[in-house]
C-alpha positions as CSV (number, residue, x, y, z in Angstrom):
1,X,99.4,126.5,133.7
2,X,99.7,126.0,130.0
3,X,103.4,125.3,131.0
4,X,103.0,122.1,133.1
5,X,101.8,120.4,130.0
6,X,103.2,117.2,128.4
7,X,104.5,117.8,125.0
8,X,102.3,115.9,122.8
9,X,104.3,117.0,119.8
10,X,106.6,113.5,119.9
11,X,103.1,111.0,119.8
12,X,101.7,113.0,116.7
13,X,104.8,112.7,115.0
14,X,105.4,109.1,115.6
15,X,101.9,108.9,114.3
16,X,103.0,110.5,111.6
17,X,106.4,109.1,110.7
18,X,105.8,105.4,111.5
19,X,102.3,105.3,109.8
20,X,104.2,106.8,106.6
21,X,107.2,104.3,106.7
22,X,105.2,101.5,106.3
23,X,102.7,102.8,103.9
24,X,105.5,103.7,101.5
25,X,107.2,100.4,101.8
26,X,104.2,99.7,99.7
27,X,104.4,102.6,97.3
28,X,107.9,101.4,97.1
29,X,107.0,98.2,95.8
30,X,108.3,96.1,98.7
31,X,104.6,95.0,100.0
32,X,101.3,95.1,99.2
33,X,99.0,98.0,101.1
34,X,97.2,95.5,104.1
35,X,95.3,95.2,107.0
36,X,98.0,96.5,108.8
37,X,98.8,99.8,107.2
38,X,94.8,100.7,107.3
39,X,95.4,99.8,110.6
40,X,97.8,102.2,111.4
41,X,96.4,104.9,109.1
42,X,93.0,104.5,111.6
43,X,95.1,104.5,115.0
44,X,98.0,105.6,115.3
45,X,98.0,107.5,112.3
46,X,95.0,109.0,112.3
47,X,93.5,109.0,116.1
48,X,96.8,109.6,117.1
49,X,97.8,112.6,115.4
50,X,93.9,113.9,116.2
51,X,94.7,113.8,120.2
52,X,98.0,114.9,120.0
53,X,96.3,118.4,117.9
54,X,93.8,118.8,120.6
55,X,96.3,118.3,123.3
56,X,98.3,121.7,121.2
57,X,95.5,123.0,121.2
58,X,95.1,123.1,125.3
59,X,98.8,124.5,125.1
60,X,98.2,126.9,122.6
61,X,100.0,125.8,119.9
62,X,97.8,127.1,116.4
63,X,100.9,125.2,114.3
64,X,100.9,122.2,116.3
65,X,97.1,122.3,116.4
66,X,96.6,122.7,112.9
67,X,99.2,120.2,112.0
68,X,98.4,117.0,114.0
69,X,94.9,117.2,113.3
70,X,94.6,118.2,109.8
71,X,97.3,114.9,109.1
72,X,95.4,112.9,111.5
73,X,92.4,113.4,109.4
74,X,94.6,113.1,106.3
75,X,95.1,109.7,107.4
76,X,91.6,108.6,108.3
77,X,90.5,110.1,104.6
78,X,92.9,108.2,103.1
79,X,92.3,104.9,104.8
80,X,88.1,105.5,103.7
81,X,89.3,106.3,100.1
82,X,91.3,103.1,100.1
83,X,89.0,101.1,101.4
84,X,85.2,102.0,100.6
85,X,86.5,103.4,96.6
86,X,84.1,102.3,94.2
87,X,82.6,99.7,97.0
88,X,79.8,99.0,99.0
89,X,77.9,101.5,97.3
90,X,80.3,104.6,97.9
91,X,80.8,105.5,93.9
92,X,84.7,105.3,92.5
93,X,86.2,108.6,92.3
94,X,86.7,110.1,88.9
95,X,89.8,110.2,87.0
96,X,92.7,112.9,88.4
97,X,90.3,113.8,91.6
98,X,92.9,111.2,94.0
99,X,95.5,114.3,92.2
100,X,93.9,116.8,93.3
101,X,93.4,115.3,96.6
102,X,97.7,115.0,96.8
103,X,98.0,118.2,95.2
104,X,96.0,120.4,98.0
105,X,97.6,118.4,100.7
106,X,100.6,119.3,99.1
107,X,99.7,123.0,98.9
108,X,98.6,122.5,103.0
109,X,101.8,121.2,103.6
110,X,103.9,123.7,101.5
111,X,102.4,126.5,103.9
112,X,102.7,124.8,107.2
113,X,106.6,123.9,105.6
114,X,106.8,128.4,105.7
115,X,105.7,127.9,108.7
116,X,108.5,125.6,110.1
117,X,111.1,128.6,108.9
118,X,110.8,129.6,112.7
119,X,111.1,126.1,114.2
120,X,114.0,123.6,114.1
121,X,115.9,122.2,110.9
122,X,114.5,119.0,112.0
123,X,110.5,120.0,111.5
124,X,111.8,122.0,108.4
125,X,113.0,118.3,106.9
126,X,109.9,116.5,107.7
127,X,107.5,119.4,106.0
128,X,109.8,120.1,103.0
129,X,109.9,116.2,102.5
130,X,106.1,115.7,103.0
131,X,105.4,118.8,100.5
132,X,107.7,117.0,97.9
133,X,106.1,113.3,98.8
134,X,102.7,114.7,98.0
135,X,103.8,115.9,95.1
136,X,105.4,112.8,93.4
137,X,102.2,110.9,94.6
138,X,100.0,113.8,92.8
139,X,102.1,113.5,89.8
140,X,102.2,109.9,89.2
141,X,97.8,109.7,90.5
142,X,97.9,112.2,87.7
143,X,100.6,111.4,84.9
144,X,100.1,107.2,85.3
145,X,103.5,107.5,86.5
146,X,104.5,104.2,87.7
147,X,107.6,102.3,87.6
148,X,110.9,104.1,88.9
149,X,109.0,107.4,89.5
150,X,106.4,105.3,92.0
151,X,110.2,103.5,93.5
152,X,111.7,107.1,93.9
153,X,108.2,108.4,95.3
154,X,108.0,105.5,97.8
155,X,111.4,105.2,99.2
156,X,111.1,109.9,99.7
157,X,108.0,108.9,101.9
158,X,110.2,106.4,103.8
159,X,112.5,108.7,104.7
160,X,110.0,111.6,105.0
161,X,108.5,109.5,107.6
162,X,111.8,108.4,109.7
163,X,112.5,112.0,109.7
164,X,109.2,112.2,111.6
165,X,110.5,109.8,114.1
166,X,113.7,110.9,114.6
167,X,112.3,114.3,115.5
168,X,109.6,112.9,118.0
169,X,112.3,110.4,119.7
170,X,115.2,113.3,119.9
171,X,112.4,115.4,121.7
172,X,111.6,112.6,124.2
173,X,115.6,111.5,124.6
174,X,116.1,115.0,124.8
175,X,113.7,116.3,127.3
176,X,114.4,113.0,129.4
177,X,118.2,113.7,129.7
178,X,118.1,117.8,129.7
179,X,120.6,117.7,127.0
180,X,121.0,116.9,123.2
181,X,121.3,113.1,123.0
182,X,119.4,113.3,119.2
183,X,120.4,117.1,117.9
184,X,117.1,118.7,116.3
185,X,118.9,121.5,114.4
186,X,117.6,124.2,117.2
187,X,117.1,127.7,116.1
């Protein structure tokens, strides 16, 4: 039965991948973080990625389940620390604690990056780049790196993210046409 499920694998990672383009367009320096990214870091980001881990979770996927929601939940922690720091009566976090924050995602995503050893080149990209990406952002949270490093940081979490969608749209194009039309680097 578990076979006649949907793969929600392509919506978590479209979650993923467009939620992180457009919020590192702004670590990038291009815009501003808005309305729109928080948006996006709520919904598709966040509630998004959630559903798709519960729907692994009915197909039995621990990786898929653990991934999805644990970055769906990334993303709604992220939009509350952006948002309610230091305001309506939620104290500002101390200084280096938004490092350590990166750095254990980081660590999360280095293991679940192990993990992707067994899957396709394409999910190895997106983990390896997300480990390094939390990384940088640890580092300059950390360091008061700014400048070029936060450039360099933003535009690795741009392509991190289109990674993300070029996986999720070669495994839609792909399971819609029964052949490769996007090649995933299969194993």
């Amino acid at each position: 039965m578990a076979n006649d499920l949907a793969n929600p694998a392509p919506l978590g990672l479209m979650g993923f991948g467009m939620t992180t383009v457009l919020l590192n367009l702004c670590n990038a320096g291009l815009y501003k973080v808005s309305a729109i990214v928080l948006a996006m870091g709520i919904f598709y980001g966040g509630m998004a990625q959630v559903f798709a881990g519960i729907m692994e979770y009915k197909k039995g996927n621990t990786f898929g389940t653990a991934a999805f929601t644990s970055y769906g939940l990334f993303w709604l922690s992220l939009v509350f620390f952006i948002y309610f720091n230091g305001k309506l009566g939620v104290p500002a976090n101390a200084a280096g604690l938004g490092a350590w924050y990166l750095f254990l995602w980081g660590l999360f995503t280095f293991f679940m990056w192990i993990g992707t050893w067994k899957a396709n080149r394409s999910l190895q990209v997106i983990f390896f780049t997300l480990t390094v990406l939390f990384w940088m952002l640890a580092c300059e949270d950390a360091f008061g790196w700014k400048g070029t490093w936060a450039v360099i940081t933003g535009w690795e979490g741009v392509f991190c993210g289109f990674s993300a969608i070029y996986s999720a749209m070669g495994q839609v194009l792909n399971e819609m046409y029964g052949r490769t039309i996007l090649p995933l680097g299969e194993k």
